[in-house]
N, C-alpha and C positions, 0 to 999 in steps of 0.2 A: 905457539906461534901467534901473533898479536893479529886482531883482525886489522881488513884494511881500514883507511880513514877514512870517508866523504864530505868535502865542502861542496854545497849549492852556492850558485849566487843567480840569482834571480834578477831578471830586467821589468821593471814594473809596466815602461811604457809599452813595449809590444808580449808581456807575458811568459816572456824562454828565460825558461832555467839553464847556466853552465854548471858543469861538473868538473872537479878533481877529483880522482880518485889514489891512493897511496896505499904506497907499501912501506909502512913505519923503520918497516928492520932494515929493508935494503935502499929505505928514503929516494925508492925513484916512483912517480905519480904519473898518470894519463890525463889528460885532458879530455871532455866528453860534450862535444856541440859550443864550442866558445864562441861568443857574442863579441861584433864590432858594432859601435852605436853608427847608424846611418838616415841621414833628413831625406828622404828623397824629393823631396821640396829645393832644396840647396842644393845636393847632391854631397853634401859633402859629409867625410867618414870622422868619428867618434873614435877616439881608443880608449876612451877612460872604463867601458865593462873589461875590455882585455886586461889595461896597466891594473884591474884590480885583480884577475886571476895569476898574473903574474909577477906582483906583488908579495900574495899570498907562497905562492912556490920558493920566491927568494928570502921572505919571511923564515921557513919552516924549513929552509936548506935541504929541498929534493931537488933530484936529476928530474928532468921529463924524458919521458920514452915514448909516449904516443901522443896525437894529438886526433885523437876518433871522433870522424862523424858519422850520424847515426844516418843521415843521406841528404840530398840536395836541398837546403831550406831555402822556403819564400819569401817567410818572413823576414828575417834577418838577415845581417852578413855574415861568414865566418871571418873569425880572428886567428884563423890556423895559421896563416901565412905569418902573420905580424906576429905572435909568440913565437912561430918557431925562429925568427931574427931575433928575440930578444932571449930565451932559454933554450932553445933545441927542441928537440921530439920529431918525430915522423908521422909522417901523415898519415890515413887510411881512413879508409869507404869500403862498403859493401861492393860487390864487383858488377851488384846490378844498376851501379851508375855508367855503365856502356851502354843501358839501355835508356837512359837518361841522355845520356850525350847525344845518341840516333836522333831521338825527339826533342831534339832544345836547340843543339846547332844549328841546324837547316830555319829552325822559327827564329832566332836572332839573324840570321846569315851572317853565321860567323864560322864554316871552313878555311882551313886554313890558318886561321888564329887561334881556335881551343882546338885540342888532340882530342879524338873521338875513339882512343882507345882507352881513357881515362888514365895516363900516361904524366900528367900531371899529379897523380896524389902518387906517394911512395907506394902502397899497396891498397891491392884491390884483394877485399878478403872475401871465401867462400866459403858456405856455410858449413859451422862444425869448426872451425879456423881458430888457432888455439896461441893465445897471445898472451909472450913473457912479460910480467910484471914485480920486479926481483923475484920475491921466493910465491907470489901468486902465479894466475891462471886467468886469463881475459877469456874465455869462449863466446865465440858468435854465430848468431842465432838469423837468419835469414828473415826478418817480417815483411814483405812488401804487401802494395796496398794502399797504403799513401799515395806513396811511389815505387817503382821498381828497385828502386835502392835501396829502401829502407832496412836495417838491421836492428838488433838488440842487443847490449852486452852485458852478460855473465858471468859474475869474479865473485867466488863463494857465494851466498845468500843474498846478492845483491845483483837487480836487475836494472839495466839502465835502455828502456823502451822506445824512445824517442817519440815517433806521434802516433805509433800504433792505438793509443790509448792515452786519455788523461786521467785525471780525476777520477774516482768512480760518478760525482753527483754532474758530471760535463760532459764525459762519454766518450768519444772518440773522434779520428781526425778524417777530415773530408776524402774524398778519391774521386776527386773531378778534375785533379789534375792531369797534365800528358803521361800517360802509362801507370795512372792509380787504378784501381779494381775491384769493388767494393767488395765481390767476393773472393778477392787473393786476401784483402785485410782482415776477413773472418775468419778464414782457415790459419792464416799466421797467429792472432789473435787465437784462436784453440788451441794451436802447438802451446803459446806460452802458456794459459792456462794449464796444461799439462806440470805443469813446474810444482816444486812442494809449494801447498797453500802460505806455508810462511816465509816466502820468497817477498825481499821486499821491493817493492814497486817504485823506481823513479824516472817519473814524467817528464817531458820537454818541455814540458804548457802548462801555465794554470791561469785560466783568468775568473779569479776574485767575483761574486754576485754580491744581492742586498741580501741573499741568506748567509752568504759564508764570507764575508768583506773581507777576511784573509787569506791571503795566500798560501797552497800547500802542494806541495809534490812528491808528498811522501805516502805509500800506501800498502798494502801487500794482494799477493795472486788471490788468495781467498777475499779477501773483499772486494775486488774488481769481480770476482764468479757470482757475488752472492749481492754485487751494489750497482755495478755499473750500468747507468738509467739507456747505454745503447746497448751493452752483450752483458748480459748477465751466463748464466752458467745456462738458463734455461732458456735460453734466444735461438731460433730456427735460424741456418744460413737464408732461407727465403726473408723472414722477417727484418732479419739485420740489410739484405741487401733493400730490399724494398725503403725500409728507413732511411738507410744512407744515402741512397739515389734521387730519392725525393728532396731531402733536408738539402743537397748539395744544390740544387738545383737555386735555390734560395739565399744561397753565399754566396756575398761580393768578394771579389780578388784583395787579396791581401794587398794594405797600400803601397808596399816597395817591393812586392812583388818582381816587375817586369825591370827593375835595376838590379838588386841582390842575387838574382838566379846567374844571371849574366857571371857576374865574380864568382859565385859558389861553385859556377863549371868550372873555373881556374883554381881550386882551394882557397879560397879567399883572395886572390891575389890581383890586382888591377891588370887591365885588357895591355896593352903594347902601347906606347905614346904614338900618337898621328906625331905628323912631319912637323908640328908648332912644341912638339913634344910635351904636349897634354893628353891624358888619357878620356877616351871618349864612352860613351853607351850607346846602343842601340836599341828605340821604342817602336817598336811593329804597331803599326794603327791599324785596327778594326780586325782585329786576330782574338779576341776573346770577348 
């Protein structure tokens, strides 16, 4: 049986990697965290990282069947909504974006306009949740920590992590956001590590230094145990949380942050037109 395929496509300016993943024999693919380029400066949206993952799909003559996120991004927009108008697929999130919702709506004041049952993505998966891929096998993997929503997914020897972890030489992702947890993200973080050491590792982030000027998102479970400068294999839950609580304190807010969340409650998809029938944002001042 042919393994699956994986294309990256990488966003240089804010760091996130998109995924396709395929199934050669039954030519139907997932999509994993797809990128909408956004100026929050302008406000205005980018399709050209999407028109290139779905490009690539109509290239190579697969069906889409999923369009997975791996949970609510800061940084960027999702482009789930705009591919799925242009090739299909179905949406899906971890189902700890209800908890997500609890805390984001009431801080936008936006009841009544985003569903707070998360009713908006086609499925909300729970962990262990086991997803058709023609003749593969998606399983997912619960990691919060980040955030409450956070998931991982699973399809043979291939692991697709989100911001649980980057790099091994960058470490791992913040939990200073509403309902991150520095030590939900270490315990999640050991479940994976539990995985065969040659489980290969792909990150949602990589941002390039003057040691490594290239970019890489490709790693496996055994060198994240035995490399990664925040959880090594020999790192106390006290040590990791003390590091991460401290270092967070010292991150500024991702800069399209406070517009991109907004939509990512919607799957990507623009808030309702006001009565001029433009669609609008809302910026909470002096909330962070």
């Amino acid at each position: 049986m042919p393994a699956i395929e994986v294309k990256a496509f990488y966003q240089s300016d804010i760091g996130s990697v998109s995924y396709i993943i395929a199934d050669p024999e039954s030519r139907e693919c997932a999509v994993i965290d797809p990128v909408l380029g956004f100026n929050p400066v302008s406000a205005r949206i980018d399709t050209t990282p999407a028109k290139a993952l779905v490009g690539w799909i109509e290239k190579h003559g697969y069906t889409t069947r999923w369009l997975l996120e791996t949970h609510i991004h800061a940084d960027h927009l999702s482009a789930a909504g705009y591919i799925q108008q242009c090739v299909g697929g179905e949406t899906a999130i971890g189902s700890g974006v209800v908890e997500v919702l609890e805390k984001l709506i009431p801080l936008f004041n936006l009841e009544g306009r985003v569903p707070n049952d998360g009713s908006q993505f086609q499925h909300l998966l729970e962990n262990g949740a086991e997803l058709p891929l023609g003749n593969k096998t998606i399983r997912v993997l619960h990691s919060p920590g980040h955030t409450p929503a956070c998931v991982s997914y699973l399809i043979e020897n291939s692991l697709f992590l989100g911001d649980a972890l980057f790099m091994p030489d960058v470490g791992s992702a913040r939990c200073d956001f509403p309902g991150g947890n520095a030590k939900a993200l270490y315990q999640s973080i050991q479940r994976l590590y539990n995985l065969p050491g040659s489980t290969t590792v792909y990150v949602c982030h990589d941002y390039p230094s003057e040691q490594r000027p290239l970019p890489c998102w490709q790693s496996t479970i055994e060198e994240q145990q035995r490399l990664n400068i925040h959880l090594s294999g020999q790192t106390s839950e006290a040590e990791f949380i003390k590091m991460r609580e401290q270092r967070d304190k010292g991150l500024p807010l991702p800069g399209a942050m406070l517009a991109v969340v907004q939509l990512n409650l919607m799957a990507g998809h623009l808030p309702a037109p006001d009565i001029n029938g433009r669609s609008y944002l809302k910026i909470p001042i002096n909330i962070f």
